[in-house]
GUBA-955405 format. One record per atom (N, C-alpha, C): x negated, y negated, z; residue in one letter; residue number from 1; chain; atom name. Coordinates in nm, 2 decimals. Layout:
BEGIN
NODE       X       Y       Z  r    k  c   a
NODE       X       Y       Z  A  NUM  A  CA
...
% end
This chain:
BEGIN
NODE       X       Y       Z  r    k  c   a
NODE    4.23   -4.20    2.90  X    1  A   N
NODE    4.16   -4.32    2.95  X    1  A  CA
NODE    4.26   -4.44    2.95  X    1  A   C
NODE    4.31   -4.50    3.05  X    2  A   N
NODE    4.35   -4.59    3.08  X    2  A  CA
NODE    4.29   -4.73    3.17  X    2  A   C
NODE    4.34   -4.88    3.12  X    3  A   N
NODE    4.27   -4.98    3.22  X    3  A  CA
NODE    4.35   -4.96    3.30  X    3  A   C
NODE    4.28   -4.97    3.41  X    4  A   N
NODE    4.29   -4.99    3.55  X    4  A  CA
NODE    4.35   -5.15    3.59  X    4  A   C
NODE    4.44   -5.21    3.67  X    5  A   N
NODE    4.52   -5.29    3.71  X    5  A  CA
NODE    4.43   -5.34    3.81  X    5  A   C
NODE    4.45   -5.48    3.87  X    6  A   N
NODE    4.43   -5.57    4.00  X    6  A  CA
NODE    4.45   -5.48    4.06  X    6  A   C
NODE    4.39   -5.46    4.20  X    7  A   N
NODE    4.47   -5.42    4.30  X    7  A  CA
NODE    4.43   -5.27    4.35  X    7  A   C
NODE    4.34   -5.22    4.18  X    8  A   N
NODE    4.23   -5.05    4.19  X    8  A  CA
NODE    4.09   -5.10    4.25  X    8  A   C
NODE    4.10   -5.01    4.33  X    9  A   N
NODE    3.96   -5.01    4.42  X    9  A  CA
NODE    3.87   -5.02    4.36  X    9  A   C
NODE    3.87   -4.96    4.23  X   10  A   N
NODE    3.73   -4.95    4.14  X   10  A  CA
NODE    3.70   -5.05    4.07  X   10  A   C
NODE    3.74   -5.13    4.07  X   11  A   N
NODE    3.74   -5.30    3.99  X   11  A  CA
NODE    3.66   -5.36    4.13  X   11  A   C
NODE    3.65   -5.38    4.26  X   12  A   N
NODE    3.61   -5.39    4.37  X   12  A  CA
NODE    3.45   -5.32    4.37  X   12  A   C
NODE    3.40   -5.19    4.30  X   13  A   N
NODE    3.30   -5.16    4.34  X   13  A  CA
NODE    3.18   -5.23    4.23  X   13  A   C
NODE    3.05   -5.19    4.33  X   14  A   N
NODE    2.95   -5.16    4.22  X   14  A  CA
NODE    2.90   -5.05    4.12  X   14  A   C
NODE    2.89   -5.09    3.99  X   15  A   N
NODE    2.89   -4.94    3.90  X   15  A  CA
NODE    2.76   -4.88    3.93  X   15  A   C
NODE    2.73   -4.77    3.94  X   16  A   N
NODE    2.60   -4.68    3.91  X   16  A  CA
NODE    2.57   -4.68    3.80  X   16  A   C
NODE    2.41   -4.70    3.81  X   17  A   N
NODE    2.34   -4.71    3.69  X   17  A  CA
NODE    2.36   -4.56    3.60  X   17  A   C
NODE    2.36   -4.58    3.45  X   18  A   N
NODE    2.37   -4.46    3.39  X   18  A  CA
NODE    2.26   -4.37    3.36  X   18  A   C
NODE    2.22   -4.29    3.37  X   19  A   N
NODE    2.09   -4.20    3.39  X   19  A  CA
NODE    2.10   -4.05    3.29  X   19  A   C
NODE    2.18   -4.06    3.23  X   20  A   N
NODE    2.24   -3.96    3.11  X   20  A  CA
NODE    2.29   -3.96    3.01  X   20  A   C
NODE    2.23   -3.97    2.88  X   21  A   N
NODE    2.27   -4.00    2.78  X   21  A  CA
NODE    2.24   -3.95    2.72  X   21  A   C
NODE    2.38   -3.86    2.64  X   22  A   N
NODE    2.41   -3.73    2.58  X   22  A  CA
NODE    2.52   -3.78    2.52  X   22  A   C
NODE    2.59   -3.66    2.45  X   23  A   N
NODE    2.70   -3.62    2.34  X   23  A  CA
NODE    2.81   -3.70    2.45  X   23  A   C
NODE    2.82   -3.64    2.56  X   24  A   N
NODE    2.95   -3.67    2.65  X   24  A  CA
NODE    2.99   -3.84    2.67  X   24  A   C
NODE    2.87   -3.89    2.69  X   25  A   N
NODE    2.83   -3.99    2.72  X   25  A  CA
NODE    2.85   -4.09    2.63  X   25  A   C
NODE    2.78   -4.07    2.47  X   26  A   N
NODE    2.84   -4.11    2.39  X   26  A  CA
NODE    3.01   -4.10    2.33  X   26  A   C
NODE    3.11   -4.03    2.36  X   27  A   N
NODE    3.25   -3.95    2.33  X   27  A  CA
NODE    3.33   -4.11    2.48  X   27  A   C
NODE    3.20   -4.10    2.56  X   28  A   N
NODE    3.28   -4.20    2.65  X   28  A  CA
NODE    3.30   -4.32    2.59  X   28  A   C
NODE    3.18   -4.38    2.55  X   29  A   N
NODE    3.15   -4.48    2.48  X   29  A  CA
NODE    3.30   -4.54    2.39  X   29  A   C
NODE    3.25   -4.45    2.25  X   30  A   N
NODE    3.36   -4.45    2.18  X   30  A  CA
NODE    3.52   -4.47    2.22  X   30  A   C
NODE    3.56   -4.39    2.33  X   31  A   N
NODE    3.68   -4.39    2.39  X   31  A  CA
NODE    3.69   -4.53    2.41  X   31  A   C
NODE    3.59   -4.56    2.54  X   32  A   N
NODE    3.61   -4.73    2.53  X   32  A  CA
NODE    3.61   -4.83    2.46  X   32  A   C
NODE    3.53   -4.83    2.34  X   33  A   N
NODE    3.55   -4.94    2.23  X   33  A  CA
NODE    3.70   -4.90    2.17  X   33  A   C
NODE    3.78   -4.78    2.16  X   34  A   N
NODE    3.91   -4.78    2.06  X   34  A  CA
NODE    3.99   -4.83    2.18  X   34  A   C
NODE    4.02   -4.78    2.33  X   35  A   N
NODE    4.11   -4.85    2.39  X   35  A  CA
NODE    4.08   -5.00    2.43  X   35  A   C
NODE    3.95   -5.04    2.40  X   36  A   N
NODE    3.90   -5.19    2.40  X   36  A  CA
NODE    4.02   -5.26    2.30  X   36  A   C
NODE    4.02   -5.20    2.17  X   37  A   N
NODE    4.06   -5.21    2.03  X   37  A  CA
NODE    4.18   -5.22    2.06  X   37  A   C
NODE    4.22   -5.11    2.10  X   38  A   N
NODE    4.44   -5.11    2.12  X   38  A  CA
NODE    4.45   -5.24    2.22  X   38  A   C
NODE    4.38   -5.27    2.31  X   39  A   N
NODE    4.41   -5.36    2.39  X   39  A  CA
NODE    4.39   -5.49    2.38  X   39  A   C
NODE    4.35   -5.51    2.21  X   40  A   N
NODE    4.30   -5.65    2.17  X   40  A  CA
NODE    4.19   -5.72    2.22  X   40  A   C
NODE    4.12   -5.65    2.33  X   41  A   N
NODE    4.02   -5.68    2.36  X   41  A  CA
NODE    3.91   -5.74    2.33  X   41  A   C
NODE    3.79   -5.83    2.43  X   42  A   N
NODE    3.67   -5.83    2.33  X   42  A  CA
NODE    3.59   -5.76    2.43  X   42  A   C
NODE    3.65   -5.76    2.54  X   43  A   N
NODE    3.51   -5.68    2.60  X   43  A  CA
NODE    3.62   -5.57    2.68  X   43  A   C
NODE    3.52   -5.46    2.74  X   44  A   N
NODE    3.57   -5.38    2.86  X   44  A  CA
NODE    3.46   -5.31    2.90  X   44  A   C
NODE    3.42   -5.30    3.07  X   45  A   N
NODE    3.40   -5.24    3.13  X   45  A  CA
NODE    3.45   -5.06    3.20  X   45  A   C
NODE    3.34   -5.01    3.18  X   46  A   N
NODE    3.35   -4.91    3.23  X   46  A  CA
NODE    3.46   -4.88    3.38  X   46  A   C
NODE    3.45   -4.99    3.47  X   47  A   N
NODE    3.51   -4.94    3.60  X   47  A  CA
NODE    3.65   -4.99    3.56  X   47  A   C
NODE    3.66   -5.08    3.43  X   48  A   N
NODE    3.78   -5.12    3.44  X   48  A  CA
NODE    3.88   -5.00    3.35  X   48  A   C
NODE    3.81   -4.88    3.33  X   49  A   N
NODE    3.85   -4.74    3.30  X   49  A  CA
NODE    3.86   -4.65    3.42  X   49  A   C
NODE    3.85   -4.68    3.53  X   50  A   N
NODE    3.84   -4.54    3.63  X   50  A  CA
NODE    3.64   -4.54    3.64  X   50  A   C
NODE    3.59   -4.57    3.55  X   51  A   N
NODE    3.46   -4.45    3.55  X   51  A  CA
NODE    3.32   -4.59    3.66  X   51  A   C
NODE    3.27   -4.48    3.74  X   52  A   N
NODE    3.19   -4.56    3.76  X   52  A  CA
NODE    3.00   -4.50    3.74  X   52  A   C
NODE    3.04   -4.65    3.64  X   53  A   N
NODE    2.88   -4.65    3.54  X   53  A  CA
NODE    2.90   -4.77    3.51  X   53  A   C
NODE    2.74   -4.79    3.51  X   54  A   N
NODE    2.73   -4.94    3.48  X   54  A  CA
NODE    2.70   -4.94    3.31  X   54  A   C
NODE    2.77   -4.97    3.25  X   55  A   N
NODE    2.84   -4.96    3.07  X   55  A  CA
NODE    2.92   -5.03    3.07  X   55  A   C
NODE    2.95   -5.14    2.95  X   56  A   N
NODE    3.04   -5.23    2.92  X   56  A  CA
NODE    3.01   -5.23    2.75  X   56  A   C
NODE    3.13   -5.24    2.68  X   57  A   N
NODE    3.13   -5.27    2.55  X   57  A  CA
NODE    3.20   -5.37    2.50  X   57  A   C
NODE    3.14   -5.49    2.41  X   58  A   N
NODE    3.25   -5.56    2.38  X   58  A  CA
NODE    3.18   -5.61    2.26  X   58  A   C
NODE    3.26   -5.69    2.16  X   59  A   N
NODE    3.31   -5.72    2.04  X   59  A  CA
NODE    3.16   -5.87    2.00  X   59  A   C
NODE    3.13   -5.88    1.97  X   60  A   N
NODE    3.02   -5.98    1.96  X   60  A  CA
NODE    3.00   -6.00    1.80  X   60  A   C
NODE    3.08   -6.13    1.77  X   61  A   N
NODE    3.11   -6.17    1.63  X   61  A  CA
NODE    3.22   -6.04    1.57  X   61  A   C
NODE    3.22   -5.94    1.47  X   62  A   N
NODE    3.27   -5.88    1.42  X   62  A  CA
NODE    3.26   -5.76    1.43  X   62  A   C
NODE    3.15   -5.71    1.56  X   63  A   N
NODE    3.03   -5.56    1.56  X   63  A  CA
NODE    3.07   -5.51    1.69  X   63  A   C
NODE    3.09   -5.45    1.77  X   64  A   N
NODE    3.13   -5.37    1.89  X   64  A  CA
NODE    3.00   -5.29    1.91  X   64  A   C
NODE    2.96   -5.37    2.02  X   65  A   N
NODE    2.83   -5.26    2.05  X   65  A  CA
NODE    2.88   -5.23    2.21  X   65  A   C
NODE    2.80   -5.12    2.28  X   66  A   N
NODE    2.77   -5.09    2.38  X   66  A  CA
NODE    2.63   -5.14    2.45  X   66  A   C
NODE    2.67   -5.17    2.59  X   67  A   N
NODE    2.58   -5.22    2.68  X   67  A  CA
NODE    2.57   -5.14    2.81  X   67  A   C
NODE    2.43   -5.08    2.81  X   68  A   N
NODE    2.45   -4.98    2.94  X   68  A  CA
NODE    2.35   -5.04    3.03  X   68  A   C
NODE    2.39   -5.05    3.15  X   69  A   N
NODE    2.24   -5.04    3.28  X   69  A  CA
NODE    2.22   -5.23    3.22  X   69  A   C
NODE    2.33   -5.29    3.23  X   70  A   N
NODE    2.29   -5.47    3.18  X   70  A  CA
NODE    2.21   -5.58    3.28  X   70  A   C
NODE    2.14   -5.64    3.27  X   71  A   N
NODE    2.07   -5.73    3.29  X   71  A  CA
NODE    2.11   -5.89    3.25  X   71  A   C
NODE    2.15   -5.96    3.32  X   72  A   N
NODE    2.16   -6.10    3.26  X   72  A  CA
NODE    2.06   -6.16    3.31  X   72  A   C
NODE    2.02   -6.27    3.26  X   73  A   N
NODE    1.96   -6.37    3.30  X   73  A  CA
NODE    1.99   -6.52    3.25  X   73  A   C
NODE    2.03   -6.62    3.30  X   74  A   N
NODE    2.07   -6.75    3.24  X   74  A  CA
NODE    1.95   -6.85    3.19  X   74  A   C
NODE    1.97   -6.85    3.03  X   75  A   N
NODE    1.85   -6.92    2.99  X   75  A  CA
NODE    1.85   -7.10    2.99  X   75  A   C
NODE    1.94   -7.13    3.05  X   76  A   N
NODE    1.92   -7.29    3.11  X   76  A  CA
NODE    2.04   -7.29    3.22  X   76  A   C
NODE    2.07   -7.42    3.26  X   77  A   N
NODE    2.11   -7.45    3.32  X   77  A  CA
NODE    2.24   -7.47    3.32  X   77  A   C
NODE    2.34   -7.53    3.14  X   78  A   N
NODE    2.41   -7.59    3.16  X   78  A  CA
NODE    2.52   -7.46    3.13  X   78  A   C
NODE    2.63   -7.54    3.15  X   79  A   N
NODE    2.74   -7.44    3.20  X   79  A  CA
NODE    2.86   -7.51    3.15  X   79  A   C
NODE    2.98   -7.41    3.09  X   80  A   N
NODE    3.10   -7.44    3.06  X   80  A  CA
NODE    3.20   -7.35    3.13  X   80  A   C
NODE    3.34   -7.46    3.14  X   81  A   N
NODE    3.44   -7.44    3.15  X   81  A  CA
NODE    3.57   -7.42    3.08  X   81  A   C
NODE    3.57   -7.29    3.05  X   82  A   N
NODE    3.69   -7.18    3.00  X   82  A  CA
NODE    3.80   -7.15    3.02  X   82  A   C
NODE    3.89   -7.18    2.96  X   83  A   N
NODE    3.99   -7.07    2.99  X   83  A  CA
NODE    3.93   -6.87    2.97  X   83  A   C
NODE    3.96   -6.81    3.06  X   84  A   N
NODE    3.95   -6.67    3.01  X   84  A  CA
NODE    4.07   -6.58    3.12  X   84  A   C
NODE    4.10   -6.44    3.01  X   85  A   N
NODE    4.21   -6.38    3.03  X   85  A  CA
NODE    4.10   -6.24    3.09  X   85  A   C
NODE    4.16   -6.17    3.14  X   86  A   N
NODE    4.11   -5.99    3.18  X   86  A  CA
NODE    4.24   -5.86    3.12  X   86  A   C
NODE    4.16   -5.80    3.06  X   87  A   N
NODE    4.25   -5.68    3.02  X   87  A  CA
NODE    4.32   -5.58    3.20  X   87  A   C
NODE    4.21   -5.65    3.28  X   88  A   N
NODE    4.31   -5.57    3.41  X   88  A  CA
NODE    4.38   -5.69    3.48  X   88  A   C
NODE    4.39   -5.82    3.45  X   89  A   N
NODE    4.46   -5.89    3.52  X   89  A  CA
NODE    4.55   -5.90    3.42  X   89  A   C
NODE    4.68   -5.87    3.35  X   90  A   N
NODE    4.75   -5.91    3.24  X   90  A  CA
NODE    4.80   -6.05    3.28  X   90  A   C
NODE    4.84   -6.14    3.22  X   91  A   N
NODE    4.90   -6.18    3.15  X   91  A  CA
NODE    4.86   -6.34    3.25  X   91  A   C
NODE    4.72   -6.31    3.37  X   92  A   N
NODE    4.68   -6.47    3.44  X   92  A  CA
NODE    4.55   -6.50    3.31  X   92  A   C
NODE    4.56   -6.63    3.30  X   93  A   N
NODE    4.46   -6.70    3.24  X   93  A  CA
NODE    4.42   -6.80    3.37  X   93  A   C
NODE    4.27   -6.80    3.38  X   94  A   N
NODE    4.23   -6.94    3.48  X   94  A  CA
NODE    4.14   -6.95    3.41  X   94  A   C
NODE    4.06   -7.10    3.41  X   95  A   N
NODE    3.95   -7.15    3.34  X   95  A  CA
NODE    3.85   -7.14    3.49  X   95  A   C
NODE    3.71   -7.07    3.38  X   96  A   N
NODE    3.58   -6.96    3.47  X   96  A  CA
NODE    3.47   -7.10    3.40  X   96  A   C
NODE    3.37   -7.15    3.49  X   97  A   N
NODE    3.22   -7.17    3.46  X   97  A  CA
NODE    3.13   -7.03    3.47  X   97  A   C
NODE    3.10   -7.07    3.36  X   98  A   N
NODE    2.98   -6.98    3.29  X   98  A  CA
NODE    2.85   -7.06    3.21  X   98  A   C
NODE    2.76   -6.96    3.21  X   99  A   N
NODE    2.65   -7.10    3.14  X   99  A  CA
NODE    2.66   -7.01    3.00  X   99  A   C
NODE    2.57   -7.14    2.96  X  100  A   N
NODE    2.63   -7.14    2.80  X  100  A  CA
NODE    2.51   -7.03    2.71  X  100  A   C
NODE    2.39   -7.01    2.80  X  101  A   N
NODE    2.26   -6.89    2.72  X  101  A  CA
NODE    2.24   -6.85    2.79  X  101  A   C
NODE    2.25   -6.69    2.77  X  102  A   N
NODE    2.24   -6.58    2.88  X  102  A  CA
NODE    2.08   -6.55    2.79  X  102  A   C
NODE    2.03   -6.44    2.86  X  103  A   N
NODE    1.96   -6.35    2.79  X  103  A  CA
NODE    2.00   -6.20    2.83  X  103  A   C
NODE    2.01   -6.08    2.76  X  104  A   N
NODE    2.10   -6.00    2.79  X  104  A  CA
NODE    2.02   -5.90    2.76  X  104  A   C
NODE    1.94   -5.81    2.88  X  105  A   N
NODE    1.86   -5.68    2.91  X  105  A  CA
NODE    1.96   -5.59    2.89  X  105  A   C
NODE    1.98   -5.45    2.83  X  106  A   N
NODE    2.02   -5.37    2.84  X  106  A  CA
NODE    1.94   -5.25    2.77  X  106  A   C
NODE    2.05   -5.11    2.78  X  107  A   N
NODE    2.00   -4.99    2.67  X  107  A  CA
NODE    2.11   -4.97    2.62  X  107  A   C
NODE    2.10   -4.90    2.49  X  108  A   N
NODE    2.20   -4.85    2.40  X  108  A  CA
NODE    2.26   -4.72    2.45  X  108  A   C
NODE    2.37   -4.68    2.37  X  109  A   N
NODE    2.41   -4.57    2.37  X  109  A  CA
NODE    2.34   -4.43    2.41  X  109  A   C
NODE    2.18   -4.43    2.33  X  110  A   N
NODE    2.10   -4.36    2.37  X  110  A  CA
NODE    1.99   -4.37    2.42  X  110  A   C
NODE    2.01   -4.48    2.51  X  111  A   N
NODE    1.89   -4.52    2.61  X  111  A  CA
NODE    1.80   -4.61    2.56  X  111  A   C
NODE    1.81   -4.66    2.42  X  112  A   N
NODE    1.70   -4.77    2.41  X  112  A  CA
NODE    1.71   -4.88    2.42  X  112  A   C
NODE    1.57   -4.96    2.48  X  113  A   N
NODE    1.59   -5.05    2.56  X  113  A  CA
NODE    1.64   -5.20    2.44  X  113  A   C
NODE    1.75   -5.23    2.46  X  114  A   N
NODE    1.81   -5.39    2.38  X  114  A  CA
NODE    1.79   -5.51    2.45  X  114  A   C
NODE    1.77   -5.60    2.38  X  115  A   N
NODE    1.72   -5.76    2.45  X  115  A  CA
NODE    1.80   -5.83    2.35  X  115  A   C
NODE    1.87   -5.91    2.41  X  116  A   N
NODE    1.99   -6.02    2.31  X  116  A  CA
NODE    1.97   -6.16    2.36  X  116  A   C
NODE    1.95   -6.25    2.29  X  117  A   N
NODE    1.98   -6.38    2.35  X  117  A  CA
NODE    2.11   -6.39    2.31  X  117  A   C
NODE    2.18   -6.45    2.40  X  118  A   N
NODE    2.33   -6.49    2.33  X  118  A  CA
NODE    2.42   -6.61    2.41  X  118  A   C
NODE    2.47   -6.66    2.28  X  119  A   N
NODE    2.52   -6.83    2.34  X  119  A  CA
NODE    2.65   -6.83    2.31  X  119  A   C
NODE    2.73   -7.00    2.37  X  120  A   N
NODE    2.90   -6.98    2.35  X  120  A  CA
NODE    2.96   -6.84    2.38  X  120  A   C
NODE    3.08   -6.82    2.27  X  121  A   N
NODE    3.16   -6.71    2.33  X  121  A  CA
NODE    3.09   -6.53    2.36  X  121  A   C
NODE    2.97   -6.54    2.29  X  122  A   N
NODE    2.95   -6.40    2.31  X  122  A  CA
NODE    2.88   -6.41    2.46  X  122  A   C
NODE    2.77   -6.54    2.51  X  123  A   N
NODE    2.73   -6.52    2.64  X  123  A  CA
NODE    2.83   -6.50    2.72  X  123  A   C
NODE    2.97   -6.58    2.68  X  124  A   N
NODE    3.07   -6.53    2.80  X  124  A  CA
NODE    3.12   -6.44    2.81  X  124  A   C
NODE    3.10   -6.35    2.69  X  125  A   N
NODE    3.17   -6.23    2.73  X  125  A  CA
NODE    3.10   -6.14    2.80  X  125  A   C
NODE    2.98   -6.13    2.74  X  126  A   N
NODE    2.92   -6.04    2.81  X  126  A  CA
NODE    2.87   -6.07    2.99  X  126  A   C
NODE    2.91   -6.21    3.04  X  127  A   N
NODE    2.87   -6.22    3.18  X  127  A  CA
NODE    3.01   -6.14    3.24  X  127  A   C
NODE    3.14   -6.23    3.15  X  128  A   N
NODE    3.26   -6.15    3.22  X  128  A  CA
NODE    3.25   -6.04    3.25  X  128  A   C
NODE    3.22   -5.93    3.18  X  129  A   N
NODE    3.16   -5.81    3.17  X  129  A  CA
NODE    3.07   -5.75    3.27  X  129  A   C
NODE    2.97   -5.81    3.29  X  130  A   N
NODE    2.87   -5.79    3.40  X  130  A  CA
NODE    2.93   -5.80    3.55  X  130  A   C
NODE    3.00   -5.91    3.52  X  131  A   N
NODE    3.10   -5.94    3.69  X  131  A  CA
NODE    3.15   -5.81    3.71  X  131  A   C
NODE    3.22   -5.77    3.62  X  132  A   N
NODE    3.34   -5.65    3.65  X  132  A  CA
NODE    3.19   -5.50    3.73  X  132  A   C
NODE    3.10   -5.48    3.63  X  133  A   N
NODE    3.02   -5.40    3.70  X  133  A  CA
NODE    2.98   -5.41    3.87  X  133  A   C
NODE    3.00   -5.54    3.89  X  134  A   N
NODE    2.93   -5.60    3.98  X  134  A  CA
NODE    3.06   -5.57    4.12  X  134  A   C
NODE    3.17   -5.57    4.06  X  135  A   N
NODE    3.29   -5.57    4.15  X  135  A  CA
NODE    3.38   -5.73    4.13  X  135  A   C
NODE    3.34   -5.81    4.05  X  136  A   N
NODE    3.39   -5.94    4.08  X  136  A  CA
NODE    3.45   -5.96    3.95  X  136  A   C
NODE    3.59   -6.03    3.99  X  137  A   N
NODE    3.75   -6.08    3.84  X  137  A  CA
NODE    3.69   -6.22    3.89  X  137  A   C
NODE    3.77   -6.23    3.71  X  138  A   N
NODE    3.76   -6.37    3.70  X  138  A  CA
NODE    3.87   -6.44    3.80  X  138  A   C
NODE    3.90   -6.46    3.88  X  139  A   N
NODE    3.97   -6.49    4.00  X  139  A  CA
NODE    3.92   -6.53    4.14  X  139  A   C
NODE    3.80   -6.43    4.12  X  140  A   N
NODE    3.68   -6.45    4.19  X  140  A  CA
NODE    3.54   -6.56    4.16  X  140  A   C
NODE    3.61   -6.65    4.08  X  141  A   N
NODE    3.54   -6.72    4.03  X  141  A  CA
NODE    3.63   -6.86    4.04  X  141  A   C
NODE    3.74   -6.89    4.11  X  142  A   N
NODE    3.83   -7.00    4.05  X  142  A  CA
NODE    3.83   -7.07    4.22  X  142  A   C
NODE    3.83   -7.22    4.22  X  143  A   N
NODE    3.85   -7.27    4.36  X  143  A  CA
NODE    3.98   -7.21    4.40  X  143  A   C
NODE    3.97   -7.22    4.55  X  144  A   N
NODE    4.10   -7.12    4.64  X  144  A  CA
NODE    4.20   -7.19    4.61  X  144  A   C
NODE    4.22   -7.28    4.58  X  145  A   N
NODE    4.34   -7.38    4.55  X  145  A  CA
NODE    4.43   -7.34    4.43  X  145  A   C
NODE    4.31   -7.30    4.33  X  146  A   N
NODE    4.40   -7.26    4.21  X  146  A  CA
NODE    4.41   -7.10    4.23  X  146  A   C
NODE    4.33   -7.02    4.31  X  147  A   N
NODE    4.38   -6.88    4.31  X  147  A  CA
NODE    4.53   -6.92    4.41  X  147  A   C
NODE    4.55   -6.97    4.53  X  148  A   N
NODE    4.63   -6.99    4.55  X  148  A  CA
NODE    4.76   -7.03    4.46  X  148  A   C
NODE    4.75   -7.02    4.39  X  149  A   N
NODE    4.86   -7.13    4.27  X  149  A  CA
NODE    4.89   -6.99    4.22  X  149  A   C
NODE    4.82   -6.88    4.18  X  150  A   N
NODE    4.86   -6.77    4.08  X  150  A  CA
NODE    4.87   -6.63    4.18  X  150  A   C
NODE    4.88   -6.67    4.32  X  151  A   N
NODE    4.88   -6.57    4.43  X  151  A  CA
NODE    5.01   -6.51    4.39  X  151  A   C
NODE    5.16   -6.56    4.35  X  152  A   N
NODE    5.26   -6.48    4.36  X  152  A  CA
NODE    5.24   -6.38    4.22  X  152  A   C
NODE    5.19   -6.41    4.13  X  153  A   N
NODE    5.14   -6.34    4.02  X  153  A  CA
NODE    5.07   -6.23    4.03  X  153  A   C
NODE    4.97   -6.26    4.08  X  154  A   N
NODE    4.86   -6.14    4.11  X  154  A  CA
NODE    4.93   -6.03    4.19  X  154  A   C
NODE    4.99   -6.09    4.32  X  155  A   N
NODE    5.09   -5.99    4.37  X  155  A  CA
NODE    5.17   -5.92    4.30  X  155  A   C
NODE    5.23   -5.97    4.20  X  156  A   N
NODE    5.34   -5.92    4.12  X  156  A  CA
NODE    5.23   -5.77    4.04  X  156  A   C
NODE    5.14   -5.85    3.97  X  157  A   N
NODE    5.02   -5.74    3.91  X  157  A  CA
NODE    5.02   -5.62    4.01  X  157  A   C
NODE    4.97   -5.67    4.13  X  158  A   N
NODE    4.95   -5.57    4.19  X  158  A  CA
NODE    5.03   -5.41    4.23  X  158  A   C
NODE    5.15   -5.50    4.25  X  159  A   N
NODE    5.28   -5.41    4.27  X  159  A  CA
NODE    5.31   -5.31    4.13  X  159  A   C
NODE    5.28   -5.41    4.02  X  160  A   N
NODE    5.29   -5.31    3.93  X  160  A  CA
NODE    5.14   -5.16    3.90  X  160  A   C
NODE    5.09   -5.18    3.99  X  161  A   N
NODE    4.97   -5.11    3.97  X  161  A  CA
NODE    5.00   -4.97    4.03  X  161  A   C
NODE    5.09   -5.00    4.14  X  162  A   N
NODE    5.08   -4.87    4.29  X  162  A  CA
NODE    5.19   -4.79    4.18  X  162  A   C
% end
């Protein structure tokens, strides 16, 4: 299992919802939270592994749970501005608006259904997260001006990908 780079098609798509949840499924899981782990990560999506399923795992306070089949919903209005990094874009940081209370639908590892309210850094991780299911980097989130500014970069990313 390796992350996938800018520039992989599969960062681009939408994930399939997951509909099987077994031994195998779980063995996935796990894989992703340890290479989450080597990669200092707090979160990582499924597509940003090759795999397409809508699953994301990430770090929330000190506990690494899994999120399958996710649901956000924004529980107000107001919204902050971030710096955030991506384990498939190495080494660009741009500052992302995100709101500050999500409410967060999902199922567990074995299908049961989880409900989280979650604020500051865990809401953002887990939207970052969501985006990637969805096909959308945080790059896809920055005025054209400043993606412009990090375009010879991303290229460079890219090149290293092929």
């Amino acid at each position: 299992m390796s992350i996938k780079i800018y520039g992989a098609p599969i960062l681009r798509s939408k994930a399939k919802p997951v509909t099987e949840f077994n031994a195998q499924f779980e063995r996935i899981v796990a894989e992703m939270k340890q290479k989450m782990a080597e990669a200092s990560g707090v979160g990582l999506a499924a597509t940003q592994v090759g795999l397409d399923m809508s699953l994301f795992v990430a770090k929330l306070d000190e506990e690494v749970y899994a999120f399958v089949n996710p649901e956000l919903t924004p529980l107000s209005t107001e919204t902050e501005t971030t710096e955030e990094g991506c384990l498939s874009i190495p080494g660009v940081w741009v500052d992302v608006q995100r709101y500050l209370k999500v409410r967060l639908r999902a199922q567990d590892v074995r299908g049961n259904r989880v409900e989280l309210e979650l604020e500051d850094f865990p809401a953002r991780i887990v939207q970052h997260e969501a985006d990637h299911l969805n096909g959308v980097l945080i790059i896809d989130r920055i005025p054209s001006e400043e993606r412009r500014k990090i375009a010879g970069q991303l290229e460079k990313i890219q090149h290293q990908a092929l």
